[in-house]
DOBAVEX-998172 format. One record per residue: residue in three letters; y, z negated, x negated of N, C-alpha, C in turn. Coordinates in Angstrom, 3 decimals. Example, Ala and Ser with C-alpha at 12.3 -4.5 7.8 and 13.67 -1.06 7.14 Angstrom:
2
(ALA; (-5.690; -7.800; -13.190); (-4.500; -7.800; -12.300); (-3.300; -7.800; -13.200))
(SER; (-2.250; -7.080; -12.850); (-1.060; -7.140; -13.670); (0.030; -7.870; -12.900))
***
This chain:
104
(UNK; (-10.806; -8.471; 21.058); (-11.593; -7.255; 20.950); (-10.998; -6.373; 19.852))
(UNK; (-12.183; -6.109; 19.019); (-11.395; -5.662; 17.556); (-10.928; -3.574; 18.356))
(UNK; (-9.717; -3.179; 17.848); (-9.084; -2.100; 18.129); (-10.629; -0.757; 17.617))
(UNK; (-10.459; -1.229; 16.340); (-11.742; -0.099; 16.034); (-13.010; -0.583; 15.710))
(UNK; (-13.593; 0.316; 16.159); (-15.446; -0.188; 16.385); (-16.008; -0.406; 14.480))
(UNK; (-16.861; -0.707; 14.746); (-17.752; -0.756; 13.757); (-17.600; 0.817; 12.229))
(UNK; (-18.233; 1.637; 13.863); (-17.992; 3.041; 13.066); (-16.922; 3.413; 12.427))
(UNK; (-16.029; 2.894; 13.162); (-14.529; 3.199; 12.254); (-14.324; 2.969; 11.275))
(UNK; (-14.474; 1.116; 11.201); (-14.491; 0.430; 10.221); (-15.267; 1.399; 8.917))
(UNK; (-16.018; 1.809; 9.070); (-17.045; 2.039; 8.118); (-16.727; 3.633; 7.536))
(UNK; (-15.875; 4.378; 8.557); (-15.986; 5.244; 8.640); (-14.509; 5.392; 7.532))
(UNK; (-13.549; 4.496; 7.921); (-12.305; 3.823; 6.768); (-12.279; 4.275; 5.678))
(UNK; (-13.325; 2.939; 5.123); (-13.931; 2.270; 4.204); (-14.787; 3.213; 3.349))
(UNK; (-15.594; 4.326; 3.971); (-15.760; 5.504; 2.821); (-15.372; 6.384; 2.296))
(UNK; (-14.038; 6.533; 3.270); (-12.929; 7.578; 2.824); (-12.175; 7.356; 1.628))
(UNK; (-11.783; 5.799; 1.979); (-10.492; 5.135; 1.353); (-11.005; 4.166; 0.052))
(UNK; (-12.026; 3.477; 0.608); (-12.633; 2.524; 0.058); (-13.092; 2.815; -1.581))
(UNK; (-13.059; 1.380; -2.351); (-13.199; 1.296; -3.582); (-14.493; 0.892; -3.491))
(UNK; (-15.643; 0.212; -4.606); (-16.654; -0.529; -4.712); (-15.912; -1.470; -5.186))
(UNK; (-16.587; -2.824; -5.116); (-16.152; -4.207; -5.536); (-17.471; -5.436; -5.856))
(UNK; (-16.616; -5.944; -6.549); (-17.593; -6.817; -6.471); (-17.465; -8.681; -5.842))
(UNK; (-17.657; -8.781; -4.769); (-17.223; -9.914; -4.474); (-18.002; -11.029; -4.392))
(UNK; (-17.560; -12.364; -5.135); (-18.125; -13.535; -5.394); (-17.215; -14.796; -5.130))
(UNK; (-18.136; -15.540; -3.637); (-17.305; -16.671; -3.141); (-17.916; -17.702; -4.270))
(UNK; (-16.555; -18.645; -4.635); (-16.536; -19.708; -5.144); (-17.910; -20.623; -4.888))
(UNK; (-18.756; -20.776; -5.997); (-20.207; -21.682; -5.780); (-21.124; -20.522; -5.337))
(UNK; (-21.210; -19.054; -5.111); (-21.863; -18.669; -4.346); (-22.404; -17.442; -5.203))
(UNK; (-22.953; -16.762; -4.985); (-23.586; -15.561; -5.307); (-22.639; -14.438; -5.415))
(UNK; (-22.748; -13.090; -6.465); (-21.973; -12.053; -6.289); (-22.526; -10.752; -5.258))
(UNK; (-22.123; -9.770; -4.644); (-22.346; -9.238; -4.008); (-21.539; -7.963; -3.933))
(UNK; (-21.724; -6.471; -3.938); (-21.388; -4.996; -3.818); (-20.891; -5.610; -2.677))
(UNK; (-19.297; -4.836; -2.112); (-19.177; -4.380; -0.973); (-18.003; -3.012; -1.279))
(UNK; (-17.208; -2.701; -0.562); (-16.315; -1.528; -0.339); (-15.232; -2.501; 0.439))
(UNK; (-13.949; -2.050; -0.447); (-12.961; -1.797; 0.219); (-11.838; -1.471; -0.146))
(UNK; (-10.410; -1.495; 0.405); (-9.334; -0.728; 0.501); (-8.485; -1.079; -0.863))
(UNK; (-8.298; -1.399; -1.796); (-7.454; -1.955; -2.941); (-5.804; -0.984; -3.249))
(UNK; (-5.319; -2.095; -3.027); (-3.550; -1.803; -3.154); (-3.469; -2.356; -4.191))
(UNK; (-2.139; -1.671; -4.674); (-1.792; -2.773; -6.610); (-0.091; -2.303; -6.431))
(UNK; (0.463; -2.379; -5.394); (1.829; -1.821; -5.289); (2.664; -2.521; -5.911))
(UNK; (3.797; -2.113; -6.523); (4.886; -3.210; -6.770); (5.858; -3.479; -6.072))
(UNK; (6.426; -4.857; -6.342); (7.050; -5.336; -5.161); (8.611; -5.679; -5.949))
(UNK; (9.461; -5.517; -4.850); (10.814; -6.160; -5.747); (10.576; -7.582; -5.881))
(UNK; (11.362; -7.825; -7.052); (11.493; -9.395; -7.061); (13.183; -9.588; -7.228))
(UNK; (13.856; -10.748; -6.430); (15.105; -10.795; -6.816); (15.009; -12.113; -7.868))
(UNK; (15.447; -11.911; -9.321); (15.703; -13.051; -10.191); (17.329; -13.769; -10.415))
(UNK; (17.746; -12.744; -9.561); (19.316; -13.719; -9.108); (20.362; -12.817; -10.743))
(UNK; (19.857; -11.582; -11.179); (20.352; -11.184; -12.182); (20.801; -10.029; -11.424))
(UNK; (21.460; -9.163; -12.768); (21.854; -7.480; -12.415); (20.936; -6.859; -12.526))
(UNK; (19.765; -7.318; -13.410); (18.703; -6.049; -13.602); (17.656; -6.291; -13.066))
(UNK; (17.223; -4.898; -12.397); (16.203; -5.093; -11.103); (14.698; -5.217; -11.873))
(UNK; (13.593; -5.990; -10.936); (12.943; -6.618; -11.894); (11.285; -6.301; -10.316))
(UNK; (10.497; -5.910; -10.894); (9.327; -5.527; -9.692); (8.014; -5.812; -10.446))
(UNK; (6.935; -6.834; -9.849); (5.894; -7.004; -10.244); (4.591; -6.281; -8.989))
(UNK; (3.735; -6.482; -9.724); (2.861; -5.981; -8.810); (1.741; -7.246; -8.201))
(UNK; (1.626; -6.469; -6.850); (1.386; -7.476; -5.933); (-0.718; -6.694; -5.466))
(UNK; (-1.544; -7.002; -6.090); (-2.564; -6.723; -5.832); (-3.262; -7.146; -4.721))
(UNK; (-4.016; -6.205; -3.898); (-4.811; -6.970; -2.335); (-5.889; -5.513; -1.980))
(UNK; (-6.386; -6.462; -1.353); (-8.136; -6.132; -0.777); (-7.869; -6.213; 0.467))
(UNK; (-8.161; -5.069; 1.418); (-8.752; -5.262; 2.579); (-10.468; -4.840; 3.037))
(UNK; (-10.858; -5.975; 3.297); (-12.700; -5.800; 3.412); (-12.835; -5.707; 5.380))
(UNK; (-14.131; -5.654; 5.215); (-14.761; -6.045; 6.635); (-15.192; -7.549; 6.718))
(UNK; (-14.761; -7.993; 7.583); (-14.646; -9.888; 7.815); (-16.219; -9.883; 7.788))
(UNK; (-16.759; -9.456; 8.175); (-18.623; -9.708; 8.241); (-19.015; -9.119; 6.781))
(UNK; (-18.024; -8.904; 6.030); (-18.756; -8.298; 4.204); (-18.713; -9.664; 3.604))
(UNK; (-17.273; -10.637; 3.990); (-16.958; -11.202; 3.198); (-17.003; -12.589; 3.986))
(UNK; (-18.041; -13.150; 4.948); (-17.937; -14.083; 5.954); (-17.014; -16.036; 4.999))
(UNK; (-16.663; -16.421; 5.626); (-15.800; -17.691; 4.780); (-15.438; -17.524; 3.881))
(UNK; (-15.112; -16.271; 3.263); (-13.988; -16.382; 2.406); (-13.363; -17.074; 2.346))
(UNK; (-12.590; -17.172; 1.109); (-11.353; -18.728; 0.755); (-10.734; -18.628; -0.626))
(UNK; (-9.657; -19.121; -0.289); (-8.945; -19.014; -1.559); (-10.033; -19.841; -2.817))
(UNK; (-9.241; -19.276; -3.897); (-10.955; -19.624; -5.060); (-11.547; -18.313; -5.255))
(UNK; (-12.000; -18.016; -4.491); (-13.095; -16.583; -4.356); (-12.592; -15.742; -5.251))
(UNK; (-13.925; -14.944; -6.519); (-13.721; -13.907; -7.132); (-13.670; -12.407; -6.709))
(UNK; (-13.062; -11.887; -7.695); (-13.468; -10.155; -7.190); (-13.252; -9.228; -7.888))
(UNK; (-13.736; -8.492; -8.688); (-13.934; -7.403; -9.633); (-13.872; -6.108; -9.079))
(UNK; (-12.738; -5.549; -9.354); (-12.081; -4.374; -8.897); (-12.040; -3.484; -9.891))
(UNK; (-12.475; -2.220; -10.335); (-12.224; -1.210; -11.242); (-12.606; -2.136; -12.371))
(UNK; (-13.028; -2.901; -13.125); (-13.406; -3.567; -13.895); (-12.543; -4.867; -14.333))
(UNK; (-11.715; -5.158; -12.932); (-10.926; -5.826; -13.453); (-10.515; -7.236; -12.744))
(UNK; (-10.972; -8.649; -13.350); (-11.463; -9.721; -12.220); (-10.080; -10.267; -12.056))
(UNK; (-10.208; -10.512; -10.271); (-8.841; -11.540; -9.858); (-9.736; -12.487; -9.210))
(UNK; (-8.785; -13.171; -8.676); (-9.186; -14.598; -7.955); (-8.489; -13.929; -6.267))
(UNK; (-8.996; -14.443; -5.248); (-8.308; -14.685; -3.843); (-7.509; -16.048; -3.822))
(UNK; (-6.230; -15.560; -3.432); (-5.096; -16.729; -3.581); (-5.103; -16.670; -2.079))
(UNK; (-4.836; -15.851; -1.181); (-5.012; -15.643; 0.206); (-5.633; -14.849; 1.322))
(UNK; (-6.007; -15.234; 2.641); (-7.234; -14.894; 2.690); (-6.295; -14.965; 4.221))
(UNK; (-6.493; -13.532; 4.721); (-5.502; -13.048; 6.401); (-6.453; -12.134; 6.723))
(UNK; (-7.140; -12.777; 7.950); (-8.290; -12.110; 8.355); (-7.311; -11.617; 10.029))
(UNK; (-7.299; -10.132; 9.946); (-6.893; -9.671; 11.493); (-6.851; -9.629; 12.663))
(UNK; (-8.127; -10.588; 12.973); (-8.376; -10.483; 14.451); (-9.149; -9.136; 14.710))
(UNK; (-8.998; -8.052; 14.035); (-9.921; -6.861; 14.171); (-11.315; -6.857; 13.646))
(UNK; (-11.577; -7.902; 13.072); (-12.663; -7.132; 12.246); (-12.526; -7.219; 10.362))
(UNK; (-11.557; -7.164; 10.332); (-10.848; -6.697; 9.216); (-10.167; -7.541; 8.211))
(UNK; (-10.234; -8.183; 7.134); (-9.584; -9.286; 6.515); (-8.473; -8.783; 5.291))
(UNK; (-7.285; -8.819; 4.909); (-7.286; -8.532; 3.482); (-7.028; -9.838; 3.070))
(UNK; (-7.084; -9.422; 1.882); (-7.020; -10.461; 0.871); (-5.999; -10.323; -0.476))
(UNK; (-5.297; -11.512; -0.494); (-4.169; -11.104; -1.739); (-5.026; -11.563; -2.865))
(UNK; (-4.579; -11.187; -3.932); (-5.196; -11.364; -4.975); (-4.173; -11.819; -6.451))
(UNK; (-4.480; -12.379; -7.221); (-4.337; -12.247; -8.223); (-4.477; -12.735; -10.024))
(UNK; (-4.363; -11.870; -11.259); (-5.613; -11.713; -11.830); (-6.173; -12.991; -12.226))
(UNK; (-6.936; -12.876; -12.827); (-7.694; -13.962; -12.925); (-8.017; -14.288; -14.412))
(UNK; (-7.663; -15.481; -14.748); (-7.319; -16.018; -16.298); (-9.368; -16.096; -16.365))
(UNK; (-9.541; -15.522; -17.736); (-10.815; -15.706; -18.015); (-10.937; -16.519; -19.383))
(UNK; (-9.758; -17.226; -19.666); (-9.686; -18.148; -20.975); (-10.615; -19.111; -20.829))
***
């Protein structure tokens, strides 16, 4: 039983929420909303000098983005990644890691 209802969800998602554009692998593109992080993360390279990349992710509504899968596109602020991983909550709620996406 997901913790927050529907309304919540939604209610989130217009506060916080980005526009996006999400497109499963073989499939059609599609508007939805959601949460976009771009934080950086430490990385240890086994040196003295400290070294932090950034770690980009999506959290959607599991019914925006139904079978998602790694593959899957997504255009954020104008800017396309791929879904490398795909951790859907048990709430309702999926994020998704991301990252960018070679358009060579």
């Amino acid at each position: 039983m997901p913790v927050e209802t529907l309304d919540d969800q939604l209610f989130m998602l217009s506060d916080f929420g980005v526009s996006a554009t999400y497109t499963p692998a073989g499939g059609s593109a599609r508007d939805i909303t959601v949460i976009f992080d771009n934080e950086y993360i430490p990385v240890d390279t086994g040196g003295s000098v400290a070294f932090a990349m950034q770690q980009p992710k999506a959290l959607a509504r599991t019914s925006d983005i139904p079978g998602a899968d790694q593959g899957d596109f997504m255009n954020i602020n104008g800017v396309d990644y791929t879904v490398s991983i795909v951790m859907p909550d048990g709430t309702g709620m999926t994020e998704l890691m991301l990252a960018l996406r070679d358009n060579a």
